[in-house]
Structures are given as structure tokens and as C-alpha cells.
PyMOL Python script that loads the backbone (N, CA, C, O; Angstrom):
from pymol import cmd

cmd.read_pdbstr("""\
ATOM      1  N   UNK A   1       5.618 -27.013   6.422  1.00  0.00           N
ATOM      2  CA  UNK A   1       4.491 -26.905   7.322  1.00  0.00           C
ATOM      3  C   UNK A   1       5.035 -26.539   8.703  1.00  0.00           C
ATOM      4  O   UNK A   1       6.023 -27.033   9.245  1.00  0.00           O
ATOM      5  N   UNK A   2       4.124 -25.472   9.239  1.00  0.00           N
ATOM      6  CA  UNK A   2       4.449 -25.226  10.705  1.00  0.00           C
ATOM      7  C   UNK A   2       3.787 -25.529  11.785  1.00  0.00           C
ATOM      8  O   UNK A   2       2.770 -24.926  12.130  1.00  0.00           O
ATOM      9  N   UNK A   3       4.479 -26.820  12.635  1.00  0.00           N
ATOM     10  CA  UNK A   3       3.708 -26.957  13.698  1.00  0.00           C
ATOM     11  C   UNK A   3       4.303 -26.527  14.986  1.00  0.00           C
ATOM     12  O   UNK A   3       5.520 -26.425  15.142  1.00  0.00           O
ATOM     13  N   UNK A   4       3.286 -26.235  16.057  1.00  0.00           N
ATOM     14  CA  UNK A   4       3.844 -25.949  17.229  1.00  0.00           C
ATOM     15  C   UNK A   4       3.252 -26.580  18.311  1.00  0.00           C
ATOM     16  O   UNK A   4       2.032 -26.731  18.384  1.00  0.00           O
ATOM     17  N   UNK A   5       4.242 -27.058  19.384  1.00  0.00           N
ATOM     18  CA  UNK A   5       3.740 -27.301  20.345  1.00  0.00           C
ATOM     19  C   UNK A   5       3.910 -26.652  21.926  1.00  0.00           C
ATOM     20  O   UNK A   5       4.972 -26.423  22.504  1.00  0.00           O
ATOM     21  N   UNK A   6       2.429 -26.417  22.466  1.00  0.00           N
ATOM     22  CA  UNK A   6       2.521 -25.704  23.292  1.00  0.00           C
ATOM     23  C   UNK A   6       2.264 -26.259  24.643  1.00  0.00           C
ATOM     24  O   UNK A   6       1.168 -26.733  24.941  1.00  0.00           O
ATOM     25  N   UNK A   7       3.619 -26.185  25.751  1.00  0.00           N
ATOM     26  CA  UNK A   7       3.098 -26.835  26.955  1.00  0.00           C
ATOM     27  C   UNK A   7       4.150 -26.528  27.347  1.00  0.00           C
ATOM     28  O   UNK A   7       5.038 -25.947  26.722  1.00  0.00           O
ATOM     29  N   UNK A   8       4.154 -27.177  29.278  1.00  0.00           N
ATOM     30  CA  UNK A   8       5.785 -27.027  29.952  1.00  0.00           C
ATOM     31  C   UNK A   8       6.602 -27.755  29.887  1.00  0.00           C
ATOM     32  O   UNK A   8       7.381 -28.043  30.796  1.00  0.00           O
ATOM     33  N   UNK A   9       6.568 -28.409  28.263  1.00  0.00           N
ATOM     34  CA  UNK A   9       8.044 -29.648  28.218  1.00  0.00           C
ATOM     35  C   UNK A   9       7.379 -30.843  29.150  1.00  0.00           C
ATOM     36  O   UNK A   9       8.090 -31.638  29.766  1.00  0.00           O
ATOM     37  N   UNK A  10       6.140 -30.874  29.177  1.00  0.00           N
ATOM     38  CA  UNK A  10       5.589 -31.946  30.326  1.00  0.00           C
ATOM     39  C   UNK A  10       5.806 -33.366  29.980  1.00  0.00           C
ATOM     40  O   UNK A  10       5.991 -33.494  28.770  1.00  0.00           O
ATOM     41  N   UNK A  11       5.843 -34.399  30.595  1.00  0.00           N
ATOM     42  CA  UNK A  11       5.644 -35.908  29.527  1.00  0.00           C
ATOM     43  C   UNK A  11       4.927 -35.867  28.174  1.00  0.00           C
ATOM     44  O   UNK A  11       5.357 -36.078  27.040  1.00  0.00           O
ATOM     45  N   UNK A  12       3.343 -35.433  28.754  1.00  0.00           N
ATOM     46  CA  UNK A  12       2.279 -35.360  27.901  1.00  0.00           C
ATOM     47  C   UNK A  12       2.763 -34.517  26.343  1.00  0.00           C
ATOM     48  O   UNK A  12       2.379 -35.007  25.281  1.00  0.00           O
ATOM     49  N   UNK A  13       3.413 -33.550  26.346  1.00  0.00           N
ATOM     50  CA  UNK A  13       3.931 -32.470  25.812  1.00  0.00           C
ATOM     51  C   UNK A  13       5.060 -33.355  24.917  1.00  0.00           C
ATOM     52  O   UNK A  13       4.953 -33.233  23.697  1.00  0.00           O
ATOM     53  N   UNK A  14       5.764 -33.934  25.250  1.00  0.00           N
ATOM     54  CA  UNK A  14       6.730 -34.770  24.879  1.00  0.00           C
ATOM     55  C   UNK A  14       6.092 -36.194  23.952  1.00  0.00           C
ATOM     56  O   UNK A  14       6.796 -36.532  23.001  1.00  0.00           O
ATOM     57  N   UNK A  15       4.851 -36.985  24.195  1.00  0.00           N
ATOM     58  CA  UNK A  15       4.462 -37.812  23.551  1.00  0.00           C
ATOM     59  C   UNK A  15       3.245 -36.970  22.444  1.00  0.00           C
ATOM     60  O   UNK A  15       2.389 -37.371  21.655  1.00  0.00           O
ATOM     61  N   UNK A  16       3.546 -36.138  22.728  1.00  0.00           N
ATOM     62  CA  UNK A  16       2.890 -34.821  21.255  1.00  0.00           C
ATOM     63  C   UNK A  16       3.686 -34.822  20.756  1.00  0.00           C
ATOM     64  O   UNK A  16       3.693 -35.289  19.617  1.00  0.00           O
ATOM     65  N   UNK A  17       4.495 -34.442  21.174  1.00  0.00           N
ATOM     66  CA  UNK A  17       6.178 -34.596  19.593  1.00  0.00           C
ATOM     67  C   UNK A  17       6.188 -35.461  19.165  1.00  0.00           C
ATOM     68  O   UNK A  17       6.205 -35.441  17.934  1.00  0.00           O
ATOM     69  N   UNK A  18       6.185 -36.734  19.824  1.00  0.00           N
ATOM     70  CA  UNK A  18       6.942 -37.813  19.622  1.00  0.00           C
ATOM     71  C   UNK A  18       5.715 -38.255  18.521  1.00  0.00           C
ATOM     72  O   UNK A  18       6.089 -38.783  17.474  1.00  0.00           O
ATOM     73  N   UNK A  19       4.078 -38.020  18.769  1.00  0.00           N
ATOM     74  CA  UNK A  19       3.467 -38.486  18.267  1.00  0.00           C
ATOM     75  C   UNK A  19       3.661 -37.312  17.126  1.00  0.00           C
ATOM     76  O   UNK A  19       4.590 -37.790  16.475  1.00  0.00           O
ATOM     77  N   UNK A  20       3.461 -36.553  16.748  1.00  0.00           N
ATOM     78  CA  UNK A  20       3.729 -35.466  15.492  1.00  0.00           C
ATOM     79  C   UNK A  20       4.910 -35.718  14.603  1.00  0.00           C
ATOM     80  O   UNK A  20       4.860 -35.454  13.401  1.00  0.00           O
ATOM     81  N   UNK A  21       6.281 -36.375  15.345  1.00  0.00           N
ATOM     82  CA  UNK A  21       6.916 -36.882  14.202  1.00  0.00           C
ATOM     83  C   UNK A  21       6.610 -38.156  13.951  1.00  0.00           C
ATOM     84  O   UNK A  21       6.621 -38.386  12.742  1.00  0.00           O
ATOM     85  N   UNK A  22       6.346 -39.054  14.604  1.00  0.00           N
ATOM     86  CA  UNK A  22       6.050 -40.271  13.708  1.00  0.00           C
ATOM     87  C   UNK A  22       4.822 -40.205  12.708  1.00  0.00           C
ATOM     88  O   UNK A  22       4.730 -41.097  11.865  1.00  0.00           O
ATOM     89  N   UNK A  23       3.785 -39.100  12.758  1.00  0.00           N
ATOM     90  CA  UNK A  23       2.897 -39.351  12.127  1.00  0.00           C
ATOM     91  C   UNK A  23       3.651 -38.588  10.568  1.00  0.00           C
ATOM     92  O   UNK A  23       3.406 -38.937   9.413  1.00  0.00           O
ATOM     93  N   UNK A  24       4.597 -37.484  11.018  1.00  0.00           N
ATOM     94  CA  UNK A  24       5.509 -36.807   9.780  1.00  0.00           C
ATOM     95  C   UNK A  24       5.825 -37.588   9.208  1.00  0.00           C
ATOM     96  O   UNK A  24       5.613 -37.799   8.014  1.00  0.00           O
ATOM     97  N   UNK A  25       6.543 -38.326  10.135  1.00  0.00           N
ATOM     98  CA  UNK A  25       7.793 -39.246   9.231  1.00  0.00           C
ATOM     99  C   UNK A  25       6.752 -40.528   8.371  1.00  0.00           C
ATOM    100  O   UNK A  25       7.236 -41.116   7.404  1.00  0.00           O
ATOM    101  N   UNK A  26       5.689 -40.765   8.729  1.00  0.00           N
ATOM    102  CA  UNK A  26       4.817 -41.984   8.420  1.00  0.00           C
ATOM    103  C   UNK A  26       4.333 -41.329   6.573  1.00  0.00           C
ATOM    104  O   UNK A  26       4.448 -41.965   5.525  1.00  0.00           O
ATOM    105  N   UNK A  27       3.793 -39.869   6.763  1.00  0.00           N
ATOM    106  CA  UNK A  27       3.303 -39.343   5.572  1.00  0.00           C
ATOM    107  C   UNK A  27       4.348 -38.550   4.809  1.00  0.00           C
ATOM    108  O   UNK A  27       4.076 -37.756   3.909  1.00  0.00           O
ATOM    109  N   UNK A  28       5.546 -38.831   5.240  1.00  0.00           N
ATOM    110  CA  UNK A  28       6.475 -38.284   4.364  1.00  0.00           C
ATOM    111  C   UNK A  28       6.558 -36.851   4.122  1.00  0.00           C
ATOM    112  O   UNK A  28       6.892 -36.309   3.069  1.00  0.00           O
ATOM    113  N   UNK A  29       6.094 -36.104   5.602  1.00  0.00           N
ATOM    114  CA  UNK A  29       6.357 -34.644   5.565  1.00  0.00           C
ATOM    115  C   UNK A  29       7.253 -34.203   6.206  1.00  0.00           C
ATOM    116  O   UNK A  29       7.623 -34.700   7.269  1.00  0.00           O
ATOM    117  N   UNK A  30       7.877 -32.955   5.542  1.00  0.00           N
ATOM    118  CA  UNK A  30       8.914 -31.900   6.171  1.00  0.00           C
ATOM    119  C   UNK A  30       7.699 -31.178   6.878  1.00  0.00           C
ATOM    120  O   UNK A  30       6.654 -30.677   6.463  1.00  0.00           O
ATOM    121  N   UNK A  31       8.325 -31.349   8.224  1.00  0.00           N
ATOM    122  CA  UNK A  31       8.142 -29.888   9.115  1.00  0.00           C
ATOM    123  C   UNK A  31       8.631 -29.484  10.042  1.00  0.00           C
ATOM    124  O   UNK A  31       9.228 -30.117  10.913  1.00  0.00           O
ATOM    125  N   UNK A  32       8.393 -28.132   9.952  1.00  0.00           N
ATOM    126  CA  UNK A  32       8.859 -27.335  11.211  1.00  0.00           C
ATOM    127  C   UNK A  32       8.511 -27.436  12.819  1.00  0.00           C
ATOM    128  O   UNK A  32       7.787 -26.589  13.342  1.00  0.00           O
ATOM    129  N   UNK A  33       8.945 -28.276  13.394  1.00  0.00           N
ATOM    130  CA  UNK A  33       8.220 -27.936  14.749  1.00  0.00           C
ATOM    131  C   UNK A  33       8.367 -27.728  15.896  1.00  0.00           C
ATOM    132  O   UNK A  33       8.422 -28.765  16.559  1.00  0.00           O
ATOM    133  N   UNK A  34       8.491 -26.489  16.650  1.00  0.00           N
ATOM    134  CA  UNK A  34       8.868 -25.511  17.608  1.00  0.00           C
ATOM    135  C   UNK A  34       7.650 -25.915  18.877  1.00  0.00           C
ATOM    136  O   UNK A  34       6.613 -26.576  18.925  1.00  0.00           O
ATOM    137  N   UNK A  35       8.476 -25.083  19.830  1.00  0.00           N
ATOM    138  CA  UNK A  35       7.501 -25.583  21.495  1.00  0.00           C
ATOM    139  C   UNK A  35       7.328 -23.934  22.002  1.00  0.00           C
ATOM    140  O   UNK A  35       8.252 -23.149  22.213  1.00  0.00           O
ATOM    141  N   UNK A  36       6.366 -23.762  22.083  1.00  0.00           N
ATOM    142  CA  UNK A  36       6.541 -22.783  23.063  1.00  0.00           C
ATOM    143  C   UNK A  36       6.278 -23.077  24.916  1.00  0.00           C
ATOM    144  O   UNK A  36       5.537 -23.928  25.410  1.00  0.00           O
ATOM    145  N   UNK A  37       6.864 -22.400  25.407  1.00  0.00           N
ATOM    146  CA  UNK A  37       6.409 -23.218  26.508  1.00  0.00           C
ATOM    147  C   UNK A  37       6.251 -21.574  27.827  1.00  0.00           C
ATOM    148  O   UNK A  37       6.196 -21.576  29.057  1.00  0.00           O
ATOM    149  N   UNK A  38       6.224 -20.384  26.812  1.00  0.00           N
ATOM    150  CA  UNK A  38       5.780 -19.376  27.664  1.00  0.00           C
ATOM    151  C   UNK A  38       4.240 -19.058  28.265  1.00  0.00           C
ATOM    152  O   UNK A  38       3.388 -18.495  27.578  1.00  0.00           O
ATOM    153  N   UNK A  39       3.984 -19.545  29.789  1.00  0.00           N
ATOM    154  CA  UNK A  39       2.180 -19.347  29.646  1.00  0.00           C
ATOM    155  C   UNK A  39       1.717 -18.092  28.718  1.00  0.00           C
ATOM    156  O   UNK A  39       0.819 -18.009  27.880  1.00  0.00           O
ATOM    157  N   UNK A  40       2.743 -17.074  29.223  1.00  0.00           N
ATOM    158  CA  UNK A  40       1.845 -15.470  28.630  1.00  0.00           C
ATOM    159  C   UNK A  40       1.342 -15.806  27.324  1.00  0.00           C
ATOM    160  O   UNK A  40       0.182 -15.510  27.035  1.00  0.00           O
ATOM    161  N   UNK A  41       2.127 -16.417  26.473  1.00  0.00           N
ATOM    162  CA  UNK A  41       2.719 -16.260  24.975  1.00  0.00           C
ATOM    163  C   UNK A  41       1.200 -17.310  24.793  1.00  0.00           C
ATOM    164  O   UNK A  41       0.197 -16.880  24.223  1.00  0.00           O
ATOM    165  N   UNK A  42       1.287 -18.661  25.367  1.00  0.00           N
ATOM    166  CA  UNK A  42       0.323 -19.711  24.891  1.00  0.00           C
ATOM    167  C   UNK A  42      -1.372 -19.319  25.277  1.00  0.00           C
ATOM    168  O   UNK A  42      -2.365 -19.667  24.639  1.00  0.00           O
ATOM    169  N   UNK A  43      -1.319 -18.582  26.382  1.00  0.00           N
ATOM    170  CA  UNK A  43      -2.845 -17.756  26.809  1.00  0.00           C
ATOM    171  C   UNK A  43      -2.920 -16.783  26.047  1.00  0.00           C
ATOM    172  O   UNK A  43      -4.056 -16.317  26.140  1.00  0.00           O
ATOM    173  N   UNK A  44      -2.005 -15.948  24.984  1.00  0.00           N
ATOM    174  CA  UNK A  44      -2.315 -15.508  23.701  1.00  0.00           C
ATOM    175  C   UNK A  44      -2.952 -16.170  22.801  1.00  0.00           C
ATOM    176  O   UNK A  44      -4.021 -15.821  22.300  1.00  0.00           O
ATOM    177  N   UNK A  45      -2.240 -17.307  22.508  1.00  0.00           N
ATOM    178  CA  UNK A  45      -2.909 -18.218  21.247  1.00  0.00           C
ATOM    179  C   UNK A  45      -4.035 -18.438  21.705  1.00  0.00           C
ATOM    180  O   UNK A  45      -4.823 -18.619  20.777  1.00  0.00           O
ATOM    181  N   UNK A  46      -4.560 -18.522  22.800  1.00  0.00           N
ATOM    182  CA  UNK A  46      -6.068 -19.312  23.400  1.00  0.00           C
ATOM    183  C   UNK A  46      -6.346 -20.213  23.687  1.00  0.00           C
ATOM    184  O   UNK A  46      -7.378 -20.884  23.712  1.00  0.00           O
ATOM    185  N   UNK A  47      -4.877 -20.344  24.075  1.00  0.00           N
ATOM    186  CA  UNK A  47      -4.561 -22.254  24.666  1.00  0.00           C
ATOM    187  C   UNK A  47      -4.777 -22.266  26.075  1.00  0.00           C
ATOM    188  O   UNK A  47      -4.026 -21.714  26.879  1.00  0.00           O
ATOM    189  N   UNK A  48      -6.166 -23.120  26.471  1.00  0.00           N
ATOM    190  CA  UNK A  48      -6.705 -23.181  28.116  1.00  0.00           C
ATOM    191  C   UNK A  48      -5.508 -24.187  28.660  1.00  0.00           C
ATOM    192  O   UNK A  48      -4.522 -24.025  29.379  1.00  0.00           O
ATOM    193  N   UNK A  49      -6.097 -25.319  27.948  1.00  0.00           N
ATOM    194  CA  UNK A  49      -5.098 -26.113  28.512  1.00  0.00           C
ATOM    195  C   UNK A  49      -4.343 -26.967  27.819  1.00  0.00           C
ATOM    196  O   UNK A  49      -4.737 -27.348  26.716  1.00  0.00           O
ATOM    197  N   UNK A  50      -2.964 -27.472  28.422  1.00  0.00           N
ATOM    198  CA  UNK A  50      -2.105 -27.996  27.521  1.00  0.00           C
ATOM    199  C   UNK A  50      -1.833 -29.264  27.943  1.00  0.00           C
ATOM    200  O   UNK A  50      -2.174 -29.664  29.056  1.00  0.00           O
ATOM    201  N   UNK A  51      -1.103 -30.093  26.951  1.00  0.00           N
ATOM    202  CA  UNK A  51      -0.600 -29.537  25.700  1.00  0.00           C
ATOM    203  C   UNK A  51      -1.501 -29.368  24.603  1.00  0.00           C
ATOM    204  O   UNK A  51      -2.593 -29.925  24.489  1.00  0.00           O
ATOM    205  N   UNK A  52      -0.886 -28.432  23.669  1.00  0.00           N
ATOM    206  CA  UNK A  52      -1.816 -28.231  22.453  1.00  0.00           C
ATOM    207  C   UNK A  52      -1.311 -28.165  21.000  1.00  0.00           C
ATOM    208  O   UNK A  52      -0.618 -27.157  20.859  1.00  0.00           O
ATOM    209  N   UNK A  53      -1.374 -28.591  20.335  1.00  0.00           N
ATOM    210  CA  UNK A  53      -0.841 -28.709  19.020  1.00  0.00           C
ATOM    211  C   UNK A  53      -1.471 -27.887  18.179  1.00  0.00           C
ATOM    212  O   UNK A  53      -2.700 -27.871  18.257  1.00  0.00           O
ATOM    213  N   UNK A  54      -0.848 -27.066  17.242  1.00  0.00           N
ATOM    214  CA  UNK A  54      -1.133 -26.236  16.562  1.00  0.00           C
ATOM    215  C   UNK A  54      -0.554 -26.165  15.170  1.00  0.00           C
ATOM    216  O   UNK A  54       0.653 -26.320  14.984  1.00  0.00           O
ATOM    217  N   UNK A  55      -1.196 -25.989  14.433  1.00  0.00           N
ATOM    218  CA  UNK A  55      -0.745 -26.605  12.946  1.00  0.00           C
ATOM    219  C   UNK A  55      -1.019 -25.011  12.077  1.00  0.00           C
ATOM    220  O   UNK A  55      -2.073 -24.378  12.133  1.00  0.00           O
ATOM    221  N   UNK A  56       0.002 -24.674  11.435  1.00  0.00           N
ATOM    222  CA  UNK A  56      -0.354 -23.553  10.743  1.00  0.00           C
ATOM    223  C   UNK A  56      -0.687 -22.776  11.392  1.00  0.00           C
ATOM    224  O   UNK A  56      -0.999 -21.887  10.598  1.00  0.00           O
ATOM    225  N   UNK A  57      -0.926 -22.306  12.659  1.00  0.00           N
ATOM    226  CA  UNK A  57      -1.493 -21.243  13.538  1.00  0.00           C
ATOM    227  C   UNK A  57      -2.876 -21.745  14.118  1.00  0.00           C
ATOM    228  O   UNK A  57      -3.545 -21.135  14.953  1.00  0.00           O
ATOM    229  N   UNK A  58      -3.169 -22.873  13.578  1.00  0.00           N
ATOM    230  CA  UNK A  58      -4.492 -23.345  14.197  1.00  0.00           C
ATOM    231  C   UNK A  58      -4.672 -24.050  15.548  1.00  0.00           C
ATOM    232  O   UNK A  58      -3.961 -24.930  16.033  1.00  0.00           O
ATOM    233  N   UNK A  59      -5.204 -23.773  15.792  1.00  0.00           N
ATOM    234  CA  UNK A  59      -5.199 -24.452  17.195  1.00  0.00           C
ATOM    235  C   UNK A  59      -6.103 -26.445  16.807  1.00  0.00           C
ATOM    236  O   UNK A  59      -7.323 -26.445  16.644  1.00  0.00           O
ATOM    237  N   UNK A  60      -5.577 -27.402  16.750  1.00  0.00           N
ATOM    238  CA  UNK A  60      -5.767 -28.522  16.111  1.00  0.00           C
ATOM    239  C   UNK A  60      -6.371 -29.083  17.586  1.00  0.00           C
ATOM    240  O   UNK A  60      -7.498 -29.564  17.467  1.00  0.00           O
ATOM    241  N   UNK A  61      -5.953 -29.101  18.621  1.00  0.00           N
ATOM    242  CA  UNK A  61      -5.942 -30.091  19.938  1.00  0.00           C
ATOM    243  C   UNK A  61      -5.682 -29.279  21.062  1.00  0.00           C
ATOM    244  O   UNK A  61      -5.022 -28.248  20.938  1.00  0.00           O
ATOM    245  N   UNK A  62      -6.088 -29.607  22.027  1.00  0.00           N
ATOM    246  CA  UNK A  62      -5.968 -28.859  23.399  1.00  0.00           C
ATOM    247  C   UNK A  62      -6.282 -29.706  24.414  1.00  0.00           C
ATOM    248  O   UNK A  62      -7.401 -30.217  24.383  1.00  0.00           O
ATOM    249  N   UNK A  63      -5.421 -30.012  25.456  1.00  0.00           N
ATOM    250  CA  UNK A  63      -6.015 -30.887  26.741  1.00  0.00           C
ATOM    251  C   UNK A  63      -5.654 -32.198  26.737  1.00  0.00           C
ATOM    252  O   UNK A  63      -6.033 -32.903  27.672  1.00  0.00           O
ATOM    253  N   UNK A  64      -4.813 -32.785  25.624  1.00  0.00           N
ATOM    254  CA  UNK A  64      -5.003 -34.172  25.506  1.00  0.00           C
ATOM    255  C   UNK A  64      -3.629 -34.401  24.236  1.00  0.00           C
ATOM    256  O   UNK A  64      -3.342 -33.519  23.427  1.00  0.00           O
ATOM    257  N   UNK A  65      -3.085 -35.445  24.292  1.00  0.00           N
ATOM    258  CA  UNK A  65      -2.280 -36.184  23.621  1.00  0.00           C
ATOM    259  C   UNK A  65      -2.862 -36.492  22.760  1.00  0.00           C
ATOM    260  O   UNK A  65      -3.593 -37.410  23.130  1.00  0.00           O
ATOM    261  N   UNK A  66      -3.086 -36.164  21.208  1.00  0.00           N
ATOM    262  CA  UNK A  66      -3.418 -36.549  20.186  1.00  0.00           C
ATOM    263  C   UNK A  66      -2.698 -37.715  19.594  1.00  0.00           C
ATOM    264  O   UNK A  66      -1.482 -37.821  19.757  1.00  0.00           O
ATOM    265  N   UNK A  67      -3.401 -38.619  18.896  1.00  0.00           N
ATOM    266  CA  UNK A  67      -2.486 -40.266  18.480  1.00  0.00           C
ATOM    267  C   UNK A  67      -1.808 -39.718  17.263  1.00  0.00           C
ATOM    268  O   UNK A  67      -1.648 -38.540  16.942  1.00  0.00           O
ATOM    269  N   UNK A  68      -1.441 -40.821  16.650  1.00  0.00           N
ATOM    270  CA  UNK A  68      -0.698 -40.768  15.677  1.00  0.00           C
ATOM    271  C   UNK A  68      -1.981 -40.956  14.360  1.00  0.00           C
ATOM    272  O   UNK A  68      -1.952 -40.423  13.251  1.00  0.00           O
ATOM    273  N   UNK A  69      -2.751 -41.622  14.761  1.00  0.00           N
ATOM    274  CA  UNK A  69      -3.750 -41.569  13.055  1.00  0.00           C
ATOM    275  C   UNK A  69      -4.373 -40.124  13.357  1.00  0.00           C
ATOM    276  O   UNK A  69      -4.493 -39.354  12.403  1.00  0.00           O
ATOM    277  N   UNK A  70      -4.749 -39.745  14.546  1.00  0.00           N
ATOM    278  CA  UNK A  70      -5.302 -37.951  14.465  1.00  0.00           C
ATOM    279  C   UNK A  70      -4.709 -36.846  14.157  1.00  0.00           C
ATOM    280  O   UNK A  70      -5.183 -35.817  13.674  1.00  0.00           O
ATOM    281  N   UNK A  71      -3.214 -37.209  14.581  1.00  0.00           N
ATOM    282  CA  UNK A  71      -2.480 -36.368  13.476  1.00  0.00           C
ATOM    283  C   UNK A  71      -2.137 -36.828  12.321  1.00  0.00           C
ATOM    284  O   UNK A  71      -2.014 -35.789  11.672  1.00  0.00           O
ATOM    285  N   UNK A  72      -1.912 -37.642  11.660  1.00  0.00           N
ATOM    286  CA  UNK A  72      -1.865 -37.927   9.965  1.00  0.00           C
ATOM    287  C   UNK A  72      -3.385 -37.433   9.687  1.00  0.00           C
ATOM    288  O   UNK A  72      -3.468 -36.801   8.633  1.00  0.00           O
ATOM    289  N   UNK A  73      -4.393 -37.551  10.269  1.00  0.00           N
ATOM    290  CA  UNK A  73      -6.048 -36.911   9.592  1.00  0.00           C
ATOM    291  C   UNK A  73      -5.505 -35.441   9.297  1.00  0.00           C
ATOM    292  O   UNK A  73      -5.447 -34.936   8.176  1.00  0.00           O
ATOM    293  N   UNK A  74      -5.104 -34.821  10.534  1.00  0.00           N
ATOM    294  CA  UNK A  74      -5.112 -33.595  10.305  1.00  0.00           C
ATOM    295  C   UNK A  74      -4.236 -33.145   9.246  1.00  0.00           C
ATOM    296  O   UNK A  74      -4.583 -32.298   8.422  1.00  0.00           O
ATOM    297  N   UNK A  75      -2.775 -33.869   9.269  1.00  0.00           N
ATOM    298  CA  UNK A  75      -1.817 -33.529   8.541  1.00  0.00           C
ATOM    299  C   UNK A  75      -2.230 -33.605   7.133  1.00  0.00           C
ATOM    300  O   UNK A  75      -1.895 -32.724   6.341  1.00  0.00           O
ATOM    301  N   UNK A  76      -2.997 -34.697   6.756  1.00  0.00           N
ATOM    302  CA  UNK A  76      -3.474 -34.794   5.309  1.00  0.00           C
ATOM    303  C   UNK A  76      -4.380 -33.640   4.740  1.00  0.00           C
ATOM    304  O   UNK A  76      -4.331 -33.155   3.609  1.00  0.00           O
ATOM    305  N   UNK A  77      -5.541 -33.183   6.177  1.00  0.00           N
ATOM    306  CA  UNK A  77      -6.087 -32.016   5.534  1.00  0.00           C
ATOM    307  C   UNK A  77      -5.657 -30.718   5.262  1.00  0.00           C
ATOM    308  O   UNK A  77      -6.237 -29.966   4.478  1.00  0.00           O
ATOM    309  N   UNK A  78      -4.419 -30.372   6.040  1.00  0.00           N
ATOM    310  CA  UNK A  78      -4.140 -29.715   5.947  1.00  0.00           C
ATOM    311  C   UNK A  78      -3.228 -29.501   4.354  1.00  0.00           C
ATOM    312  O   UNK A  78      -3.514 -28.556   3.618  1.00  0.00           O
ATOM    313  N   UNK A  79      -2.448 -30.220   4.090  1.00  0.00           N
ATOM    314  CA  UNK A  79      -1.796 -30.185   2.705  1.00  0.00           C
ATOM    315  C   UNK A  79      -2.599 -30.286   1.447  1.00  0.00           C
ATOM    316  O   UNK A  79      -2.037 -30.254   0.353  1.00  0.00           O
TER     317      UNK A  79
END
""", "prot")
cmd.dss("prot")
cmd.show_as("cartoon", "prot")
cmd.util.cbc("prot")
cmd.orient("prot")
């Protein structure tokens, strides 16, 4: 699975990882997960504001630190 996270390495940006692997490591998934942190590149994807988590190319979250049970929701639907 490919997730990405998009922001400037901010705190907020950082407790998105942190929350994306524990929710991995909680459901027992491998994944991939990369940062972009170029504005041009992330105002491509259609990311207003960050950080934003993106799952498969989807845009999952925007604006806000997602928890750890909102990403295991997502992570489950997605598989």
C-alpha cells in the first residue's frame, strides 16, 4: 500500500506519520510511505491545506492530524 504524506516536515506533518505507522503497525500492514513536501507538486494533488494524507493517490485528510482509529478505518477500507 501507498501512502503519502504531504506537508513542510511540520510537527503536525510528523504526528501524521507517527500516527500512520502506529495505526500500520496496529493492523499488521506493509507500507510504503513517502512525504512530499514540494508546494508546486502538493497544489497538484489538490492539497489546500496541510498536512494531508493520501492513501493510494486519494486524497484521505486535509487540514488536520488524523488519529490513529481514522486511519485504521481508512486503512481497513481500503484493503
Amino acid at each position: 500500500m501507498k501512502i503519502v504524506i504531504a506537508g513542510p516536515g511540520c510537527p503536525k506533518c510528523q504526528m501524521t506519520e507517527k500516527n500512520v505507522r502506529e495505526a500500520c503497525n496496529q493492523l499488521n500492514i506493509s507500507a510504503d510511505i513517502s512525504h512530499i513536501t514540494d508546494f508546486r507538486e502538493i497544489a497538484r494533488l489538490g492539497v489546500m491545506l496541510t498536512p494531508a494524507l493520501i492513501i493510494e493517490g486519494k486524497v484521505i485528510s486535509s487540514g488536520k492530524v488524523p488519529g490513529i482509529d481514522e486511519v485504521k478505518k481508512t486503512l481497513t477500507a481500503q484493503s
